[in-house]
N, C-alpha and C positions, 0 to 999 in steps of 0.2 A: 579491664582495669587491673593495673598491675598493684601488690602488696607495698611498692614504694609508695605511691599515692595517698594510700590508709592511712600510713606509717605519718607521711607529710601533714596530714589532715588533723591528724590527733594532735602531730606539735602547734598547729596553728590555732587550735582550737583551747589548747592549755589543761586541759582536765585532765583526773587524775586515775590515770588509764596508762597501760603497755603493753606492747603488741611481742610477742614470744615465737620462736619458734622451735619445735619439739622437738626436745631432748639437747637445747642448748640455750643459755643465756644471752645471745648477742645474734644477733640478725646481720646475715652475711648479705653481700652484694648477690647470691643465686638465692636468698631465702629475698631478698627486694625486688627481685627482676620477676617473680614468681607471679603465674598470672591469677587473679581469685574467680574462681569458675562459682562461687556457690556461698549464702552466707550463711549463717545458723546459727542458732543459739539451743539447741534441742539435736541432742549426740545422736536421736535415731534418725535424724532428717540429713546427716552429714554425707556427701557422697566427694571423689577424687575433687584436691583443687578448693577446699570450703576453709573459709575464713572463720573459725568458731569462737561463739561469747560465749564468754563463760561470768554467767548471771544467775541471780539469785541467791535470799540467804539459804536454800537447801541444796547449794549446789554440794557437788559431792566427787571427789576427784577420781571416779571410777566414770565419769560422763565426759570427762576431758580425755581419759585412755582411751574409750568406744569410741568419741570422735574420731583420735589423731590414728585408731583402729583402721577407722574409716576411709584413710584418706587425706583428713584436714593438715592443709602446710603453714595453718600458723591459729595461733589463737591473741585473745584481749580480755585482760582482767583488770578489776581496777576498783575503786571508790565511787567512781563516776559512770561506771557498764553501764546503766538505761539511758544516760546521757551520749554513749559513745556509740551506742546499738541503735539508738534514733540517725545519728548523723549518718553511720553506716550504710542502715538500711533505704534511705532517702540517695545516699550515692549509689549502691552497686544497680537500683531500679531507674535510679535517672528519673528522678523526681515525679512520678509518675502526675501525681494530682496537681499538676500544672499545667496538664494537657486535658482537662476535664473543668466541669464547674463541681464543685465537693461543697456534698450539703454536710454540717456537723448540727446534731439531735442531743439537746441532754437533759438532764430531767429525771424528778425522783419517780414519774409514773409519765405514761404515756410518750415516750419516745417510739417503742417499736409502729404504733397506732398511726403518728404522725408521717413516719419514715413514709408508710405506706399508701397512705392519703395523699403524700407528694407524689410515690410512684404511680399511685394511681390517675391521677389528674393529669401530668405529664405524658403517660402511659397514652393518656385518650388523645393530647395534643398532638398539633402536627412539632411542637417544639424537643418532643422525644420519641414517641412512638412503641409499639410494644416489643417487650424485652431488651429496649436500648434504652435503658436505667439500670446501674448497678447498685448493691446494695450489699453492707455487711451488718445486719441486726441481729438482739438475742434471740431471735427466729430463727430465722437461716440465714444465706448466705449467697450469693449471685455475684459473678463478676465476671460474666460472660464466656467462658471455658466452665468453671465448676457454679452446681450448685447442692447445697448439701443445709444439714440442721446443725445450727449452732451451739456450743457449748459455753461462749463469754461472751460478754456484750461488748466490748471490744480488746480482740485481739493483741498479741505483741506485737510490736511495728513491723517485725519484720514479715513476720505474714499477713499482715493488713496491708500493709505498701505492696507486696507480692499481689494481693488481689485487686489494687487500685492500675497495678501493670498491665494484668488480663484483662482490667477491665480496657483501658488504652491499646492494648494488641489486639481487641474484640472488635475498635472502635466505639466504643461506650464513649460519651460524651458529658454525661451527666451521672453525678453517684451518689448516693447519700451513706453518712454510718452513723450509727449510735453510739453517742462518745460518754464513756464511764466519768464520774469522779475520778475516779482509780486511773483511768486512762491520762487524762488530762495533769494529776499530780504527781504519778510516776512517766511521764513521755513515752506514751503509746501514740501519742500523737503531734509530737516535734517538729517542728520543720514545716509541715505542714501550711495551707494557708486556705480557710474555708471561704467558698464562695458565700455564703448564708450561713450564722450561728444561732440556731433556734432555741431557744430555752423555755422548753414547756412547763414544768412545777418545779416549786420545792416541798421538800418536808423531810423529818429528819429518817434518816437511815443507814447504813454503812457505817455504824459507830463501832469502834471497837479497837481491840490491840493490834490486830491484822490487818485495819483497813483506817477510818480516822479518826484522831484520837477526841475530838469533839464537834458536835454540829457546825461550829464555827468554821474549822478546816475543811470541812464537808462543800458547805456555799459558797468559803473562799474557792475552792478547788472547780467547783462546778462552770465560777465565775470566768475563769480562765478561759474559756472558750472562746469568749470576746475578742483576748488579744491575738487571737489567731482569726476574726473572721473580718470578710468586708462588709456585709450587709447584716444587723442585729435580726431576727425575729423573734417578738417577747408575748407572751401573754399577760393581760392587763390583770387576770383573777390570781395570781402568782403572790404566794408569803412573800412580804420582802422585798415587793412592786418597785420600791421608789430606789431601794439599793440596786435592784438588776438591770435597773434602766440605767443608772447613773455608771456602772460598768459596763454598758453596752454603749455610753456615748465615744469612745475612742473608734467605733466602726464609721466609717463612709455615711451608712444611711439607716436609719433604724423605723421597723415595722411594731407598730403596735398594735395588739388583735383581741377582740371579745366577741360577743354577738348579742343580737336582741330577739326577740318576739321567737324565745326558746320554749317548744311546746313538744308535745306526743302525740300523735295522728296515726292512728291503723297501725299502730306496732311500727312506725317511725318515727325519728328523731328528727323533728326541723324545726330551721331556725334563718335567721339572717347574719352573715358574717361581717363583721365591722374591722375595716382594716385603716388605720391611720400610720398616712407614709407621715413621718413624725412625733413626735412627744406631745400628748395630748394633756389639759388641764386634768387632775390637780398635779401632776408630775412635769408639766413644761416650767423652764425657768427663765430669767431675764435675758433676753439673748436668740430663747433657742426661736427657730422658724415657726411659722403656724402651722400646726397639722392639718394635715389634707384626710377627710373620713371619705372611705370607698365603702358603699355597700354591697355584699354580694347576695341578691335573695332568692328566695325558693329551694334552699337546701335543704335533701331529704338523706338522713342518714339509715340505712338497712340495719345497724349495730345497738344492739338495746345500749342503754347509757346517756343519759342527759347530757354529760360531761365531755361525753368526744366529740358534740359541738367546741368546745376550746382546744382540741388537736386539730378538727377541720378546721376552724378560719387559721390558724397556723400556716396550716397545709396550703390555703391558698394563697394567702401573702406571699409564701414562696414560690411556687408557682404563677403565679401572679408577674411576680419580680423576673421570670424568668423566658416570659411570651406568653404565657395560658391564658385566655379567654375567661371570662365571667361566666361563657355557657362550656367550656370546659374543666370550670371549679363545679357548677352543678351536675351533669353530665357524670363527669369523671368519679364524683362522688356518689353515684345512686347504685345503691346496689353493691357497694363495697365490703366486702368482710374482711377482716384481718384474723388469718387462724390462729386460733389460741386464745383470742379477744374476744371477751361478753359473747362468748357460742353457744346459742338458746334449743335449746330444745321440752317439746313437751309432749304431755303422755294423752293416749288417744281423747282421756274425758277432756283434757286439756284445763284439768285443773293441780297439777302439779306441774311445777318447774323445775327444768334443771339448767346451771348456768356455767360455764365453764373458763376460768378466765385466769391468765397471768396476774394479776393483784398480788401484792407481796411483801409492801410494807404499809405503816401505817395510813401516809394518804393515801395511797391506791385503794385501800381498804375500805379507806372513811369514804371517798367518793365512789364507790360501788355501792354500798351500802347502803347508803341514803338514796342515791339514786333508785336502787331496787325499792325502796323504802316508798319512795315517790311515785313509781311506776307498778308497784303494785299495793296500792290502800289495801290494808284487810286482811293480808296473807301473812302467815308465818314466816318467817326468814332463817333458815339453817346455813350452817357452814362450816365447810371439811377444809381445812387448814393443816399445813405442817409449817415445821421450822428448821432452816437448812443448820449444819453441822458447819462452824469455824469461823463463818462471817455472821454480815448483821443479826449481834444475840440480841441489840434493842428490842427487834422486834418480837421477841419472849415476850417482852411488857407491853409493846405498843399494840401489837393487833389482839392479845386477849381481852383488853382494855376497851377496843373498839368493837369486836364484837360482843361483848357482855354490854356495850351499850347500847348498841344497834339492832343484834341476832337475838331472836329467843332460842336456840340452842347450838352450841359448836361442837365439831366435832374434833378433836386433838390424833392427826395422824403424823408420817413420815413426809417428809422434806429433803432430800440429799443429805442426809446427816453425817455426810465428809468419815472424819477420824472418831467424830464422839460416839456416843453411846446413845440409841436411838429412843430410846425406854427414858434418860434422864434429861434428855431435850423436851419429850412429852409429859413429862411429871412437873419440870421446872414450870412449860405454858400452862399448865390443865390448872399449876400451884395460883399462877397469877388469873386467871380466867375467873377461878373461882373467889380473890382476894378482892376483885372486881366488883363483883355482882352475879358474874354471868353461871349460867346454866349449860352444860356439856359433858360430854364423857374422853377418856382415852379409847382409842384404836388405832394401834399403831401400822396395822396393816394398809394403804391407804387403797387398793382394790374392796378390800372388805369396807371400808369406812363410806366410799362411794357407794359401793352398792346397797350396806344398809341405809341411808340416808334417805336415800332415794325412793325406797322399795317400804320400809317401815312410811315415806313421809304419807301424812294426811291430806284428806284433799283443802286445797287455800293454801298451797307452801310450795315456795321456792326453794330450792338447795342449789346453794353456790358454791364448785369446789374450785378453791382459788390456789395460784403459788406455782402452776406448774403450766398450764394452758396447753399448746399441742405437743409440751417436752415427753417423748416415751423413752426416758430412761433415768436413773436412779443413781446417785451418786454414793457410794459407799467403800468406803477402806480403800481409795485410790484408784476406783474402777467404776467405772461405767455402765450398768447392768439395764438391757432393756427388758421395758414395762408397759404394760400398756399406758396411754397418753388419756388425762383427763376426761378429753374433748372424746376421745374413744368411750370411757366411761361412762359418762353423760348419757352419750347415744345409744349404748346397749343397755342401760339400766334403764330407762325409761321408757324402752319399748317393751317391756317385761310386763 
């Protein structure tokens, strides 16, 4: 595709965007005939022939020189960049996710849980099969050429489309991603058109100067997903039930999902999945169709947590909807773990616990919590917590809050503390922890904080180290540093 085309695209489109090429102000007939081999928005990714965005408010015009360094014969700057950088990247890939069914996951907790519960179920079906599921979650990442650990929950478009390409060069047919608030208000996911829009939880998070500027923006944002899918999937236990529905009525068909006869058996979780194709009483209105309730029963979940009974019947409305079986939603589901999710481990007397888990803002928190709360009468409940550096600072106040109500002691360590100061992140929580009620100390070290928690704990106590799950590496001063991973932690200190 030649740079005339871009060039024609933008005019048509009106936004407020122009395309350059370097070291001239006017675009010649040989800088238009010019073919674009490559697109980019990141100068170290640029090679001969790349079309570069220049985005972001840190951009910095030493990234535009290492591009055009590079190779690149034209660049796009503008007002509208994430707007022009979506349309872009949907052209130079050739609309990849039209030749696929694309599942979209969003949700203030349990999206990665869900993805997976799709993949798995599918996975067992003859309607996907194994490893013909792509996937791009805050886990990892699969899309049929690469597979690696992730560092955002979803990506810039331009490397998300780039993996939904693989995945259709692979032959993948089916893909699921875990779609940000962020994603969906800044167009990481544009153009776009989901087969299934899942919307597992809300609850507040991502508040702040860098991300939304109040709850409100936050659910509108989330809400969006809607006008991009054709088939809604909602959970009925969701803040805010009757508003998520009534934005999920613009889809074709909408699932509504709970469960019943939710119990604990031998260190599983089972339950009955209740899926109504339709809007069920007290949220159906004059007009709408009758709901159809499908039962799915005898689900046994291998994952501690009460709660991931409402990602599985998720998981199987969509699956479900897509050919899977009733005894391919049971099946498919036994036995499943999701690494970095509720990863149990315990110590030979088998009276200490340790649990290892992504949880990370307040509801995640509050439903782990209680859950453990639930599933273990009588025990102690510790918890090693950090707080990331730049983004969601709510959670300073919301998860001290929950565990001084929940936890009889937390532990205050590191989090990816980005550009801040790793010492006045933990002074700020341990401030609010204790304005609470709660009982805890600082340890900013968080290998050390794991290990004492664990090794100090008495027997009748659980320790939960949450916020990071199988991530082994550390975010600090713009680098990346590996570390050991929680789920690592867990299982060497416990065997001590």
């Amino acid at each position: 595709m030649k740079l005339r085309e871009y060039v024609e695209r933008l005019k048509k489109e009106g936004l407020d965007a122009e395309i350059k090429a370097p070291g001239r102000e006017t675009l010649t007939e040989e800088d238009l005939n010019k073919e674009i081999e490559w697109l980019s928005c990141d100068s170290r990714d640029v090679k001969p022939g790349t079309l570069f965005v220049c985005k972001g408010v840190a951009f910095k015009p030493e990234y535009l020189q290492q591009a055009v360094d590079k190779g690149a014969v034209a660049y796009v700057q503008g007002r509208d960049i994430r707007r022009v950088m979506a349309i872009y990247a949907n052209m130079f890939f050739e609309d990849p996710w039209k030749d696929m069914a694309l599942i979209g996951v969003t949700g203030t907790k349990g999206k990665s849980t869900t993805l997976y519960y799709i993949r798995a179920i599918l996975e067992h079906s003859s309607v996907c099969g194994p490893d013909r599921f792509g996937f791009v979650s805050t886990i990892d990442t699969y899309d049929g050429i690469n597979r690696f650990q992730s560092h955002l929950t979803t990506p810039e478009i331009i490397e998300l489309t780039e993996h939904l390409a693989n995945m259709r060069t692979s032959g993948i047919k089916i893909g699921g991603i875990e779609v940000s608030s962020q994603a969906l208000k800044y167009d990481r996911v544009y153009g776009y058109k989901f087969s299934h829009g899942v919307f597992v939880s809300f609850g507040q998070d991502h508040i702040g100067s860098t991300e939304h500027p109040d709850v409100e923006d936050y659910f509108r944002s989330k809400l969006m997903l809607f006008d991009r899918s054709d088939v809604a999937v909602v959970n009925l236990s969701n803040r805010r039930i009757a508003e998520v529905i009534d934005a999920a009525r613009q889809c074709r068909k909408i699932y509504c999902c709970t469960e019943e006869n939710l119990r604990k058996e031998g260190g599983e979780v089972c339950f009955d999945a209740v899926i109504y194709d339709g809007i069920p009483a007290p949220y159906a209105k004059e007009g709408d169709a009758p709901a159809v309730k499908r039962v799915v029963k005898g689900i046994r979940l291998s994952m501690p947590g009460l709660f991931n009974a409402e990602n599985a019947s998720e998981a199987a409305a969509v699956a479900m909807d897509l050919g899977a079986s009733e005894e391919d939603v049971v099946e498919g589901l036994r036995g499943i773990l999701v690494e970095g999710r509720m990863e149990f481990y315990e110590n030979k007397e088998r009276d200490v616990i340790a649990i290892a888990d992504y949880a990370h803002n307040e509801i995640s928190c509050r439903k782990l919590l209680e859950s453990a709360r639930a599933e273990y009468p009588g025990y102690r409940l510790e918890v090693v917590v950090g707080f990331p550096g730049g983004k969601g600072i709510q959670r300073r106040v919301d998860i001290p809050k929950v565990t001084a109500e929940l936890a009889d002691f937390t532990w205050v360590t590191e989090e990816d503390p980005a550009n801040e100061d790793l010492l006045e992140i933990c002074n700020e929580a341990y401030g609010n922890l204790v304005k609470f009620g709660g009982k805890g100390c600082i340890c900013p070290n968080r290998q050390e904080a794991a290990k004492r928690s664990i090794l100090e704990a008495k027997p009748k106590t659980v320790v939960m180290i949450i916020g990071k799950g199988s991530e082994a590496y550390a975010y600090r001063k713009g680098v990346y540093y590996p570390v050991p991973a929680d789920t690592e932690l867990a299982r060497k200190y416990i065997q001590m």
